[in-house]
Every structure is written in C-alpha cells, then in structure tokens.
RONUPA-148468 format. One line per field, with one value per residue (C-alpha): y, z, x; residue in one letter. Coordinates in nm, 4 decimals. Layout:
north	(Y|...)
up	(Z|...)
east	(X|...)
residu	(A|...)
END
This chain:
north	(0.9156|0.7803|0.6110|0.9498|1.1208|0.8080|0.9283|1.2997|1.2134|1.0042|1.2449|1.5363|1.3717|1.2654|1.6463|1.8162|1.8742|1.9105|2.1721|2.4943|2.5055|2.7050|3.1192|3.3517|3.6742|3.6964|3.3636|3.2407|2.9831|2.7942|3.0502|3.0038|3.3292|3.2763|3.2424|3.3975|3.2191|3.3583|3.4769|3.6675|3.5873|3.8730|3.9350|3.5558|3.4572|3.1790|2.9113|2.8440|2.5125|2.4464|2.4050|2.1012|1.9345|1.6222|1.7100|1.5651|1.7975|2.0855|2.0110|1.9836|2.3138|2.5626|2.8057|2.7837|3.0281|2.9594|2.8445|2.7177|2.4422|2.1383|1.8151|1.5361|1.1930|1.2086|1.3692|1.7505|1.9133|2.2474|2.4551|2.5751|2.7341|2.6457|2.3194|2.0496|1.8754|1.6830|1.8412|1.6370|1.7435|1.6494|1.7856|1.6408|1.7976|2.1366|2.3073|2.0591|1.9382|1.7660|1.8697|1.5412|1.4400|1.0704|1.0703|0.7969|0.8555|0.6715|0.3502|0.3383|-0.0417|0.1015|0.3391|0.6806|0.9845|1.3100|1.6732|1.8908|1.8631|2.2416|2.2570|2.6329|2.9260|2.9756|2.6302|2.3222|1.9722|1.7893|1.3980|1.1169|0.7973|0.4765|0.1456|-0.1661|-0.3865|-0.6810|-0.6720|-0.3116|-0.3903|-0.6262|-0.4759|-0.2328|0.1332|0.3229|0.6561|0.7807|1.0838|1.2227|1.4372|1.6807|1.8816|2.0109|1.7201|1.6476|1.2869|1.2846|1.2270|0.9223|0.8010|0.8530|0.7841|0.4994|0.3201|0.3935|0.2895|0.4255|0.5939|0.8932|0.8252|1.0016|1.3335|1.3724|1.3326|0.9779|0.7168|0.3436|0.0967|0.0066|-0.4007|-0.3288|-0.1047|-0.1059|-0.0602|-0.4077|-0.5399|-0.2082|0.1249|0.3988|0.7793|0.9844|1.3384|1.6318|1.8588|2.0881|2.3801|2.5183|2.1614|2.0288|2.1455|2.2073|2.5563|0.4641|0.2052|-0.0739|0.1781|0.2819|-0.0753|-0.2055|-0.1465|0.1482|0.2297|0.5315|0.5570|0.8459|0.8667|1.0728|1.3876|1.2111|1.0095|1.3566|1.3709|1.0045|0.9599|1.3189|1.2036|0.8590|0.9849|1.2267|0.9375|0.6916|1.0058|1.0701|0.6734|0.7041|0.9944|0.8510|0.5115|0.7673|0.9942|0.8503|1.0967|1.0104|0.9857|0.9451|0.6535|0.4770|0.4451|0.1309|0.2201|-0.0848|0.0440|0.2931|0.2686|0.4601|0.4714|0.6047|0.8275|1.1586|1.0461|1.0338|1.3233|1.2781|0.8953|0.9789|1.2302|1.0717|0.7552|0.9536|0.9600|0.5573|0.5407|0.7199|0.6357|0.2250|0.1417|-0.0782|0.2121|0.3859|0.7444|0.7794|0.4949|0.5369|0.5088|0.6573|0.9188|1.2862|1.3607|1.0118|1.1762|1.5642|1.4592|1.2665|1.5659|1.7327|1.5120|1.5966|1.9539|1.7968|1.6095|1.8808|2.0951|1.8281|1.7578|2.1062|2.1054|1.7253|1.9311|2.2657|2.2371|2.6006|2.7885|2.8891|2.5687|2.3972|2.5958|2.5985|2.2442|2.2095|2.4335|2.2810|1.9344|1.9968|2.2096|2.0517|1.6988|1.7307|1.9852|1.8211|1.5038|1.7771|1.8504|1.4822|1.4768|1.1762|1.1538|1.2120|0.9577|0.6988|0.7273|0.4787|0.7033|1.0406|1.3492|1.6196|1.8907|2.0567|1.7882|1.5868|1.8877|1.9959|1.6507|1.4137|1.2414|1.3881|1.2153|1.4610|1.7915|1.4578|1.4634|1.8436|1.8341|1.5707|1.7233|2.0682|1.9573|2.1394|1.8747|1.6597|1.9504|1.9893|1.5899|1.5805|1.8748|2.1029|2.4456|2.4794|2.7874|2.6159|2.5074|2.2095|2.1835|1.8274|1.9887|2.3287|2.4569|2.7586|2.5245|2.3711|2.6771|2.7165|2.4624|2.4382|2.7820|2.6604|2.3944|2.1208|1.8796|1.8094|1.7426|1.3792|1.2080|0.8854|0.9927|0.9464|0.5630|0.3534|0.4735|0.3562|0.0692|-0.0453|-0.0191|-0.2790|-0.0270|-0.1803|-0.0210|-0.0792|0.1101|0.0136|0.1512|0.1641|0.0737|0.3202|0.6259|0.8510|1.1529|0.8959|0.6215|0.2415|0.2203|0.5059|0.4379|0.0823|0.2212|0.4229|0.1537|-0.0377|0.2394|0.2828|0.1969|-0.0776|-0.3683|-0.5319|-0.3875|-0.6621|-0.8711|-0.6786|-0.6160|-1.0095|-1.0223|-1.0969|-1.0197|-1.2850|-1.3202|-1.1242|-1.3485|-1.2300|-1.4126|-1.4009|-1.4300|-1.5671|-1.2769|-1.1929|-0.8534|-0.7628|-0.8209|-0.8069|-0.7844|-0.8128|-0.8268|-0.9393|-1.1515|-1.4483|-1.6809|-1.6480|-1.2686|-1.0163|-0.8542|-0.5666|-0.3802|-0.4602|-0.3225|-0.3844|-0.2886|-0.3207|-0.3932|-0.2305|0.0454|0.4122|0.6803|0.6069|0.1868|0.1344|0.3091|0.1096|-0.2621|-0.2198|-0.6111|-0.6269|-0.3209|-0.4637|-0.7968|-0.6196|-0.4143|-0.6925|-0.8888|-0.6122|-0.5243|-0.9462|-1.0022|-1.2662|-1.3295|-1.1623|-1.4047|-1.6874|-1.8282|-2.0268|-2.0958|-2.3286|-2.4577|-2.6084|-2.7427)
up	(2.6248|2.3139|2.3698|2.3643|2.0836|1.8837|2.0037|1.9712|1.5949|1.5441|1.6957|1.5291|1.1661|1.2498|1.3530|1.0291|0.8633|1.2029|1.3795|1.3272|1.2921|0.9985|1.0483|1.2418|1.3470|1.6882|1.7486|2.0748|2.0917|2.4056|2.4749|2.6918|2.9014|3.2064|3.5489|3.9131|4.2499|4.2699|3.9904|4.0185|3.7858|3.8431|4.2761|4.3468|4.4408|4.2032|4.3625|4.1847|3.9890|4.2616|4.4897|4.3036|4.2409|4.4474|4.7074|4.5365|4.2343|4.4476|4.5811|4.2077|4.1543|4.3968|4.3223|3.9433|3.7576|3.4850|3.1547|3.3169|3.1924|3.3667|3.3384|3.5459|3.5043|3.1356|3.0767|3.0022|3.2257|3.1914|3.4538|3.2685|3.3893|3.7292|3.6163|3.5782|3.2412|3.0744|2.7999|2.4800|2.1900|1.8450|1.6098|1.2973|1.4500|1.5478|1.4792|1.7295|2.1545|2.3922|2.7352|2.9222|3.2460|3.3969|3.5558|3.7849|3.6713|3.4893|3.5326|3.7671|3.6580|3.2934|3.2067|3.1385|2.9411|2.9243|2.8229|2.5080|2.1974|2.0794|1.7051|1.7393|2.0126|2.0652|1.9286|2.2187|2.1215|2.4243|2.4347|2.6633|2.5915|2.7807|2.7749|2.6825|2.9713|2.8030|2.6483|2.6262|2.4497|2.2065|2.1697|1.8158|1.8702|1.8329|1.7800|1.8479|1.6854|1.7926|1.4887|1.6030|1.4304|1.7647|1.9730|2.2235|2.1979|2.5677|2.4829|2.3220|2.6153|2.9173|2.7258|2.4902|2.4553|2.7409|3.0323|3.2426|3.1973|3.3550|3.6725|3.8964|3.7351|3.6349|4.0427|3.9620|3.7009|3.6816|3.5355|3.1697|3.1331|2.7579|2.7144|2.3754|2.5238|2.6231|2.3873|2.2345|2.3230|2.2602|2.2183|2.2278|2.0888|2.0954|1.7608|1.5956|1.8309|2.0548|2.1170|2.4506|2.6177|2.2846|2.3158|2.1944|2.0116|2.1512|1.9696|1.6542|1.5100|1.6071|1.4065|1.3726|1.3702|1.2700|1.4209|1.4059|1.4652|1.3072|1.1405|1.2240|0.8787|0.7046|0.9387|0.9588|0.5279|0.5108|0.8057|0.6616|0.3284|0.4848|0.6882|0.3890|0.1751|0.4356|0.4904|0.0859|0.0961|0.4089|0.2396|-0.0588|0.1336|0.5140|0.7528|1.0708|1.3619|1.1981|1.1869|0.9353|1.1033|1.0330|0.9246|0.9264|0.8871|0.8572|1.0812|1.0393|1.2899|1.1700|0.9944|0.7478|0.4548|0.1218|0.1339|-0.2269|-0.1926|0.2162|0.1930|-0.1055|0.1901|0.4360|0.2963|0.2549|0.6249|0.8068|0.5341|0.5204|0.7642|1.0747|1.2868|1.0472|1.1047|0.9365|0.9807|0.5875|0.3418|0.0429|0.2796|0.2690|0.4977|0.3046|-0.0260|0.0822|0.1491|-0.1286|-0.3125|-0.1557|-0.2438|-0.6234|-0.5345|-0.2426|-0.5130|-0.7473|-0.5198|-0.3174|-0.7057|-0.7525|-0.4301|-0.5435|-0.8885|-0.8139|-0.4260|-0.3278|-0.0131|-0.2639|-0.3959|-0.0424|0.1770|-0.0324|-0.0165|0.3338|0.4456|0.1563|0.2242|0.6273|0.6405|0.3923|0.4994|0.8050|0.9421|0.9091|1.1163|1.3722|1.4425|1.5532|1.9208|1.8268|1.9531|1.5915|1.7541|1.8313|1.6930|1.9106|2.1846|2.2895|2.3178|2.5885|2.5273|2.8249|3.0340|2.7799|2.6430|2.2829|2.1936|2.3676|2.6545|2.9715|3.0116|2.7748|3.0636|3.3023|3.1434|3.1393|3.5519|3.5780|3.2889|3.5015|3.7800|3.9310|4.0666|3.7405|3.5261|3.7288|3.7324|3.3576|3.3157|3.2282|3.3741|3.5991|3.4911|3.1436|3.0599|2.8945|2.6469|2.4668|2.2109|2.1101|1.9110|1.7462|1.6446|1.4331|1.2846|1.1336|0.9468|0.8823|0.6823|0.5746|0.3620|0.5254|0.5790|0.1871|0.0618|-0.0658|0.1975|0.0688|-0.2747|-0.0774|0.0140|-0.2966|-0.3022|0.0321|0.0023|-0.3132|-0.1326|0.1689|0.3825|0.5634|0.5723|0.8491|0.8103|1.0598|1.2047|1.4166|1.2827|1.5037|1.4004|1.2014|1.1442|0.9801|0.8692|0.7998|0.4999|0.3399|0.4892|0.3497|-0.0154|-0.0321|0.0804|-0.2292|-0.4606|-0.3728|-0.6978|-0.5640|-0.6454|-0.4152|-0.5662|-0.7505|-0.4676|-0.2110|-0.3890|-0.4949|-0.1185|0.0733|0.4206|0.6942|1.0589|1.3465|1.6337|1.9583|2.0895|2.4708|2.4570|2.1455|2.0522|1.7112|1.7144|1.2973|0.9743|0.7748|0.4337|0.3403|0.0773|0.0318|0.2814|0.2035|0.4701|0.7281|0.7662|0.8488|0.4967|0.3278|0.2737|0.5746|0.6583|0.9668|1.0486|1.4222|1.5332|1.8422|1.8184|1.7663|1.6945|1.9870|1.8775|2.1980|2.4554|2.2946|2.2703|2.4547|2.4376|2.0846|1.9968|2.1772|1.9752|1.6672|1.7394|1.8743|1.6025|1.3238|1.4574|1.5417|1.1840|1.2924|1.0799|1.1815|1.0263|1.2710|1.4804|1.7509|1.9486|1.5848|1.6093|1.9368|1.8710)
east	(-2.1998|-2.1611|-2.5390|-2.6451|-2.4808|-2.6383|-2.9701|-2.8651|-2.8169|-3.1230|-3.3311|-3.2035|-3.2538|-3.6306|-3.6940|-3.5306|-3.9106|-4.0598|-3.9205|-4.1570|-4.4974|-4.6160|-4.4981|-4.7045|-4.6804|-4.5587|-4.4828|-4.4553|-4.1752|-4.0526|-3.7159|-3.4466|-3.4759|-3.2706|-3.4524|-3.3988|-3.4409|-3.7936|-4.0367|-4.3769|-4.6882|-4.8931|-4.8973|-4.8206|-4.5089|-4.3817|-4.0971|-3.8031|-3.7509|-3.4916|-3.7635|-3.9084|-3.5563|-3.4271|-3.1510|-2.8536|-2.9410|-2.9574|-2.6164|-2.4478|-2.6336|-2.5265|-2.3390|-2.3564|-2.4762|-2.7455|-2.6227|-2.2364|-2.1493|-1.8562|-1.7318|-1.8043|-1.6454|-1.6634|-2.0044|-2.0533|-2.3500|-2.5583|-2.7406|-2.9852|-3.3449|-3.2145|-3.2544|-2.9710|-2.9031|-2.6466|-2.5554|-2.4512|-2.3655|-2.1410|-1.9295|-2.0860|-2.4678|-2.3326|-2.7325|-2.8296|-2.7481|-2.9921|-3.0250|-3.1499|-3.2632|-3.3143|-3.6472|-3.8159|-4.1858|-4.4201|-4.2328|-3.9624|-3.8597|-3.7075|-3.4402|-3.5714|-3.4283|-3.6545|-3.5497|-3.5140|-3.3724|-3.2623|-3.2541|-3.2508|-3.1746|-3.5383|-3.6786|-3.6585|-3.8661|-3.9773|-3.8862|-3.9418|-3.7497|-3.8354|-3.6207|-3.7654|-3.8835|-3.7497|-3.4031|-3.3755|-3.0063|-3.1414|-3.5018|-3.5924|-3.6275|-4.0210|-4.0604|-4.3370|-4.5680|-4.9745|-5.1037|-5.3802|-5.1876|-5.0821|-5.0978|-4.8744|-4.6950|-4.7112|-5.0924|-5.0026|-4.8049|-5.0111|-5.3716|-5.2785|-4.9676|-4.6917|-4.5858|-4.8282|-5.1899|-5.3243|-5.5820|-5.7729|-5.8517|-5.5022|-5.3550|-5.1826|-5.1135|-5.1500|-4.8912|-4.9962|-4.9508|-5.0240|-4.6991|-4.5406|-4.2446|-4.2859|-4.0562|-3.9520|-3.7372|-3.9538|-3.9355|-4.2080|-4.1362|-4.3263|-4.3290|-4.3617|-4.2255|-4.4872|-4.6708|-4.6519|-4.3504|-4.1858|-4.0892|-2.6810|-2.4354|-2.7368|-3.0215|-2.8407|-2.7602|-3.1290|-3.4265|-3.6077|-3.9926|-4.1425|-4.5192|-4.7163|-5.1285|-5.4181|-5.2434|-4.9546|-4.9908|-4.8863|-4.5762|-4.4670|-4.4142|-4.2039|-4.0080|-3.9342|-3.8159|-3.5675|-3.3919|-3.4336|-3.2292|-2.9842|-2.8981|-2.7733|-2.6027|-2.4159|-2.3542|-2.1957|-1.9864|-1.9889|-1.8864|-1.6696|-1.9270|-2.2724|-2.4168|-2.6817|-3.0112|-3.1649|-3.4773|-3.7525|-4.0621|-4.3231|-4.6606|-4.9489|-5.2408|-5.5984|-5.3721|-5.4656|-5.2333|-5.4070|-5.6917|-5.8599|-5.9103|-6.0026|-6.2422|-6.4213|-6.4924|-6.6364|-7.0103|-6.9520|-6.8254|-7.1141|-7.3860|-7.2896|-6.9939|-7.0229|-7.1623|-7.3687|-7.4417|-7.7563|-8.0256|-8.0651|-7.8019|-8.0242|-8.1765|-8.1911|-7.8520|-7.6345|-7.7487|-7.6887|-7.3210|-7.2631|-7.3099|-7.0158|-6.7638|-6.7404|-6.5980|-6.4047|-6.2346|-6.1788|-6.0435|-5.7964|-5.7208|-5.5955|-5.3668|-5.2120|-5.1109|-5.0166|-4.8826|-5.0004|-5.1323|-5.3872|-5.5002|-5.4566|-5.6599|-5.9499|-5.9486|-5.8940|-6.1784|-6.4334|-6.3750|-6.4019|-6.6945|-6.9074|-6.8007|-6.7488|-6.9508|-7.2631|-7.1423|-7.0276|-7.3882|-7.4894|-7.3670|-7.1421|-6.7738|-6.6022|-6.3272|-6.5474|-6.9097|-7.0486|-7.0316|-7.1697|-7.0103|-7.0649|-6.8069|-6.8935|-6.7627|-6.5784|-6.3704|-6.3130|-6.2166|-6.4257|-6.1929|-6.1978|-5.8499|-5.6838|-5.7911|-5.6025|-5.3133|-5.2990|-5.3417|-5.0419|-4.8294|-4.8527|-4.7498|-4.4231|-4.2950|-4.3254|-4.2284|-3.8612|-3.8047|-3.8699|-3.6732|-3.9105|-3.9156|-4.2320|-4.3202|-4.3808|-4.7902|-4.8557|-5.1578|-5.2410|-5.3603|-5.2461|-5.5555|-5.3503|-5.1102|-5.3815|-5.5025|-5.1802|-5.1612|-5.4786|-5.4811|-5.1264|-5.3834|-5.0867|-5.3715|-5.4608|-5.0868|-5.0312|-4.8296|-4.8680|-4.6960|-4.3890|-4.4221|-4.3449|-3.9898|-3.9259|-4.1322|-3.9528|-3.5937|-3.7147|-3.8735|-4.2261|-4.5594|-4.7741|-5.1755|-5.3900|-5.7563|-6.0286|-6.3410|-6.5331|-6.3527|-6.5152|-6.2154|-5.9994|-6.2066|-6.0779|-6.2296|-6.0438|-5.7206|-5.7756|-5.8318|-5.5118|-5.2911|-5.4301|-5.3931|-5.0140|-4.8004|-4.5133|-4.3916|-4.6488|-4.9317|-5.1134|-5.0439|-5.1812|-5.4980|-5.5424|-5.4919|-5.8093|-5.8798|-5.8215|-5.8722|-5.6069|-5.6665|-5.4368|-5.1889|-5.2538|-5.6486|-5.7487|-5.9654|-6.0564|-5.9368|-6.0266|-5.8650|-5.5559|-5.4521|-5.1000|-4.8582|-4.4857|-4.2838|-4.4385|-4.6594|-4.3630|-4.3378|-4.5635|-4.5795|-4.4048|-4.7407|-5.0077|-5.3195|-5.5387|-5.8736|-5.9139|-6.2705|-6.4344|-6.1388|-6.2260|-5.9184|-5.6778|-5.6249|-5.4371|-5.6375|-5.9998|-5.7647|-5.4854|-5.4019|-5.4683|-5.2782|-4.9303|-5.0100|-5.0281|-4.7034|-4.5083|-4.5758|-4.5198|-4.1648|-4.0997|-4.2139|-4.4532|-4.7508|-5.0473|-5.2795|-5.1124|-5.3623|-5.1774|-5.4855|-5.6190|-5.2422|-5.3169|-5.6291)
residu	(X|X|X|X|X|X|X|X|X|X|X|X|X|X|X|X|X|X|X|X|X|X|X|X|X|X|X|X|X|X|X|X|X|X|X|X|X|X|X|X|X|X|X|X|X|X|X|X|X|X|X|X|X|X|X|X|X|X|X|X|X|X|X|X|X|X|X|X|X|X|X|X|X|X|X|X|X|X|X|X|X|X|X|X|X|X|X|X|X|X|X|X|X|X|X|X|X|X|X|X|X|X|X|X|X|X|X|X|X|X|X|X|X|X|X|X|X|X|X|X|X|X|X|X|X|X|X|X|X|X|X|X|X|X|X|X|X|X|X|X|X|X|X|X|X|X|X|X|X|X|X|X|X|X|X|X|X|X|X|X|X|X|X|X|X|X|X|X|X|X|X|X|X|X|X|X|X|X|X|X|X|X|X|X|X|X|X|X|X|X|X|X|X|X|X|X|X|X|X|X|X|X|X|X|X|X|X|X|X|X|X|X|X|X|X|X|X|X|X|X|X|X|X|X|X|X|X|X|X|X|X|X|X|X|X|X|X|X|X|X|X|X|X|X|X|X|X|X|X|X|X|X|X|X|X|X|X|X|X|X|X|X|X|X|X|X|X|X|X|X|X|X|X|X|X|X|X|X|X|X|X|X|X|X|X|X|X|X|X|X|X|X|X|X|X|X|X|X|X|X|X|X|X|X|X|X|X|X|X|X|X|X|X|X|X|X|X|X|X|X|X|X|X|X|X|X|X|X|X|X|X|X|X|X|X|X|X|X|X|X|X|X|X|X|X|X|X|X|X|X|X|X|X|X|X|X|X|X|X|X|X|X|X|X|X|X|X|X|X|X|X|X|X|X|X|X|X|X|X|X|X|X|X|X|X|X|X|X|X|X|X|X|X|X|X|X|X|X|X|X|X|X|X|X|X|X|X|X|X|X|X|X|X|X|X|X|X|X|X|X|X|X|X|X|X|X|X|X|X|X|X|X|X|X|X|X|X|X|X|X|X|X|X|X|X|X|X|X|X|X|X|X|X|X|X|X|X|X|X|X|X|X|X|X|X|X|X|X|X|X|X|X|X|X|X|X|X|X|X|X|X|X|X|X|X|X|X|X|X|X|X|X|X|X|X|X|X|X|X|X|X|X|X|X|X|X|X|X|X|X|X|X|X|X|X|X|X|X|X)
END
C-alpha cells in the first residue's frame, strides 16, 4: 500500500499541468457512467467487461454493485465499470485516487501496474508502470511522455522503447531485448485527457527521470519545473505523508522545445543536413524557404514576448504552413526522410505499426486486463486533440526558458536526436541547448563533439557534446545526435538507444569507449 500511495503522489504531481487539453465546446472526456451486464451499440449486442475478466476476478465481483467499495487484507478495492480495481487513495492528495490493476501482458517476467489516475470526476489518465528487469528495488524510476500533441504514451511503449513491440498487424507482440526498463522502472502515462484511454517507499527515494518525445519537449520542461517548485516548498513547510521526489534529470527526445531558434534550422536541415531534401542548397525551393523564416521569426518573436492566443496562433500556423508545407509535398516520411511515405497504406503518420497498435490496444480482452473498459477506443494519435492546441498556438511557447533554473540547482539535461528527422531536426535541437544561459554555458559551447561508441557492439552510434560533471560523469548539460535514427530514436537503434539511457541515468560517460580500452 504504501508503494502505491508513493506512486499515487508522484503521479499526481507530474499530471498537475497536464490534465486537460485546451477547452472545447462539447468536450468529450473519458466519464465514469456506470455500466449494465449487457450494452447495445447500435443493433449489436455488446458483452460485458465481465466477460473478458479472469475467473478469480469474477468471483470477487459478484454481487457487488458498481462503484462499492471493501477491504481486503489491508487494501481498499472498487468495482467500478464492472471492472475490479484497487482503489488507493491519500489524505494529503484528496483531488486525486488511482484505480489499478496488475496485468500479465507485454512482459509477464516484471511486475506490472496499469489503470487510471482520476484527477477529476470526469477526467481519468491512463498509465502503465513496468518494474525493472534488473533490481527493480534498487533501479531509478522513468516516466515516460509521446508529444503528437495527442499521442498516446502507449505508442512509445509498444513501437519504441518497452517491454514488448507490436507484431503481426497488431494480433501479437514480441519481447523487446532493447527495453529501457532494463535497468529502469518505468511509467508510461497517457495525457492530456482524451489521449489514449485517458478519458512505492523503493520508487520514491530512487531517482527520477522525466522523458518526453517530439511535442513532448513542450510538456517535459513545464512538468519538471512544477516538481522542482513543489520539492522547495516541501523542504519549507513538509507535510506529514508527502514525500520529496528526487528529481535527476530532464530528457528530451527530437523534442519541440525552443520554436524561434528551431524553425529558423529547418531550411539548413533539408537544404544542407545529412539527408538533404533538395539536391541544391542555393536552388529555387532552399532559397524559396529561406525566405520564410524572417516572418517565422518575427512572429514566434511576438508569442516569446507577449504570451497570447493572439500572438501564438499566428505563429503557429505561419511557421507550419510556410515551412512546413512545402516539405509536405515531397512524398518523404517527415519522421524519417530517408524513406517514403504512402499514406494510404502507411496512415497519416507514416508507420503502419501505429493502425497495429490501435488493433492490439482495442482488443476486449486487453482492454479488461489493463483495466480499461472495453467499450472504450483507443487512438495513438488523437488528431482533434492536436487541433486544440494547435489553435491554442501551445506549440510556439518557449519551453526551454524554463531549464536554467533547474539546471542551475543540480537538475540534468539530456537532448538527444535523430539525424533523419525532419519535424524536429538535430541541428536545431543542438542550437538551443547551446543557447541556454547556465552555469555550464561556456563550457558546453567550448565543448566539441566526440564519438558515442555502444557498449555491447562497438558501434559508432553519433556524437556527443557535454558539459559539467567532469570526464567521470555523463555531463550536467548533454546533447546527442544519433546517426541513422529518424523521430522514434529507439524504434530506428534500439541497442544504441538503451546504451544511451543506461548510461545517462548510471552517469557513465558517453564518450567512454571500452572497446579502445581493451585494445
């Protein structure tokens, strides 16, 4: 129990700025309308989530009534959609309770938690929590965030870095060697509400990693200065059963975090990167979009100073049509330009495994185990999520502004990037991290860029530049460009991605070459 109410109050914290998408009219949220036996959609006959629930469950079940709750040895339990939850929650959180589950899929060797954090009557988050395969008591805690904005973080897990991977048209998955929960506990969490499903003493003393991907560097630096904030006002005034969470570090992954100094790279990126776009950089199309960027700038400009709906959205739609739009038009997967994109049979974003994990996410069956009512749909991507926030102008605030404080009070940075993805391009991400003001800032851009050769293969996987720590750490301030990687790291390197992660929350090196050691 009291492993839970540790996670209950972790969890909770992360989600305060994450909770609700950006207002709309008519809003549909994931409620918590109670269920009968039987349900009809349309003239079929829907089952019951009772029908998809092991035997034992069924048993405990019968003859509750939906939302009873009871004791059992110690623990507090809920029937609740017809589903069966323990139900935790603690005086000091009284907005918040999880409703969890202990499911056996995925990876049946680790301890599992799945279910819902409720922050709200009608607002639920979806999270999956895996124990580390190696000294899960002992092991530093991941969280774990997609961007889109929309995206599930179950799209994370089954197409990059879990557990497990989707297979066979969504009807399966494979173990994942590559697994960052390797040598890490890790949480994937679905948010804000209407993404995905989103309608412990050993875990709250370890170190804690916030990762997020793509849109997910917007999240990621908002999230990380409202646990940094709470930590001192804790340390001030601590209050009986809340707990300091030992916040380590901050990782960003081909992350949307700096928009004036990103957008300004994307001409450089397609006109001169590694995988050009356009066989000349002085031609008609390099020179057409070079033009763009001026106004781009202006207008980004105008957001950074007055922080407005007004001044955002402009931005937002300017900078993404004009910059954007043209590179739309090429056939190229956006994610990873050297490959081609059929969106007829790759779907909107280019991997067929996203329409996958849909098929496996939907499942009944999986739905119920997870604790998930069945007659719930899962999208990866939840395209009028997106459009909120993109008219919200969300996408052109300065995330990164929020970084040197944390920085400056211990707190790691981690940026790292494909260098064959185009949306959120390494060379950008490479020129904010050396525009941040912090105490490591002259040393990071004195830095120069060395070698990141693997551990396990010897494979020179790209380059890092690094600052603070000294030769014996793996920096304060770190960025990696990963080569032959487009958007999703993991998923294009999987080896190299758990070698860069491992080391990162080890606090090896990553310029340590053992394989030159041995020589």
């Amino acid at each position: 129990m009291k492993s839970m109410l540790n996670l209950l109050a972790l969890v909770s914290l992360c989600c305060s700025l994450v909770t609700a998408a950006p207002p709309m009219d008519g809003q549909v949220v994931l409620g918590q309308t109670p269920f009968q036996d039987t349900f009809k959609i349309g003239n079929a006959l829907k089952h019951s989530p009772l029908d998809y629930l092991e035997e034992n469950k069924k048993a405990i079940l019968k003859g509750k009534v939906n939302m009873q709750k009871w004791m059992h040895a110690g623990k507090e339990y809920i029937k609740q959609d017809n589903l069966l939850y323990e139900f935790v929650s603690h005086p000091a959180l009284n907005a918040y309770n999880l409703r969890i589950t202990e499911p056996e899929l995925c990876d049946p060797s680790v301890k599992q938690y799945s279910g819902y954090l409720d922050v709200a009557d009608d607002k639920h988050l979806f999270f999956w929590f895996f124990e580390s395969r190696t000294s899960p008591k002992d092991a530093p805690l991941i969280l774990w965030l997609n961007g889109g904005p929309g995206c599930s973080s179950s799209t994370g897990l089954l197409f990059e870095l879990g557990p497990c991977r989707v297979a066979n048209e969504g009807r399966n998955t494979t173990h994942n060697p590559f697994s960052w929960n390797t040598h890490a506990n890790i949480i994937f969490l679905d948010q804000p509400v209407d993404v995905g499903y989103s309608y412990a003493p050993q875990y709250s003393t370890q170190p804690f990693h916030l990762a997020a991907e793509s849109y997910g560097g917007t999240f990621a630096p908002n999230i990380a200065k409202v646990i940094h904030a709470a930590n001192k006002r804790l340390a001030l005034a601590p209050t009986p059963g809340l707990k300091h969470i030992n916040l380590a570090s901050v990782i960003l992954a081909n992350g949307l975090t700096d928009p004036l100094i990103q957008m300004a790279s994307v001409p450089d990126y397609v006109c001169e990167g590694p995988f050009p776009i356009y066989d000349d950089p002085q031609g008609v199309q390099c020179q057409a979009l070079r033009t763009k960027v001026p106004t781009c700038l202006r207008l980004v400009e105008a957001c950074y100073r007055f922080d407005s709906r007004f001044t955002c959205v402009p931005a937002n739609l300017y900078c993404n049509t004009q910059l954007f739009g043209p590179l739309m038009q090429t056939g190229l997967n956006p994610y990873d330009v050297r490959k081609q994109c059929d969106r007829r049979k790759d779907g909107n974003l280019c991997y067929r495994q996203m329409q996958w994990i849909e098929t496996w996410m939907n499942d009944p069956k999986n739905k119920a185990t997870l604790g998930v009512n069945p007659e719930k749909t899962f999208q990866s991507c939840n395209m009028e999520v997106n459009q909120l926030f993109t008219m919200n102008g969300d996408g052109m605030h300065n995330s990164a502004s929020l970084l040197p404080g944390l920085i400056n009070d211990g707190i790691r940075l981690l940026v790292y990037a494909g260098n064959a993805d185009m949306m959120c391009n390494y060379i950008g991400n490479e020129r904010w991290v050396e525009h941040l003001e912090t105490k490591f800032s002259r040393e990071f851009r004195d830095a120069k860029s060395l070698p990141w050769i693997t551990f396990e293969s010897g494979l020179k996987a790209g380059e890092v530049r690094t600052a603070g720590g000294g030769s014996s750490t793996a920096g304060n301030v770190t960025f990696v460009n990963v080569y032959d990687a487009g958007h999703m790291v993991p998923y294009d390197q999987p080896e190299a991605a758990l070698d860069l992660i491992t080391r990162w929350i080890m606090d090896v090196p990553l310029t340590l070459n053992v394989h030159e050691d041995l020589r």
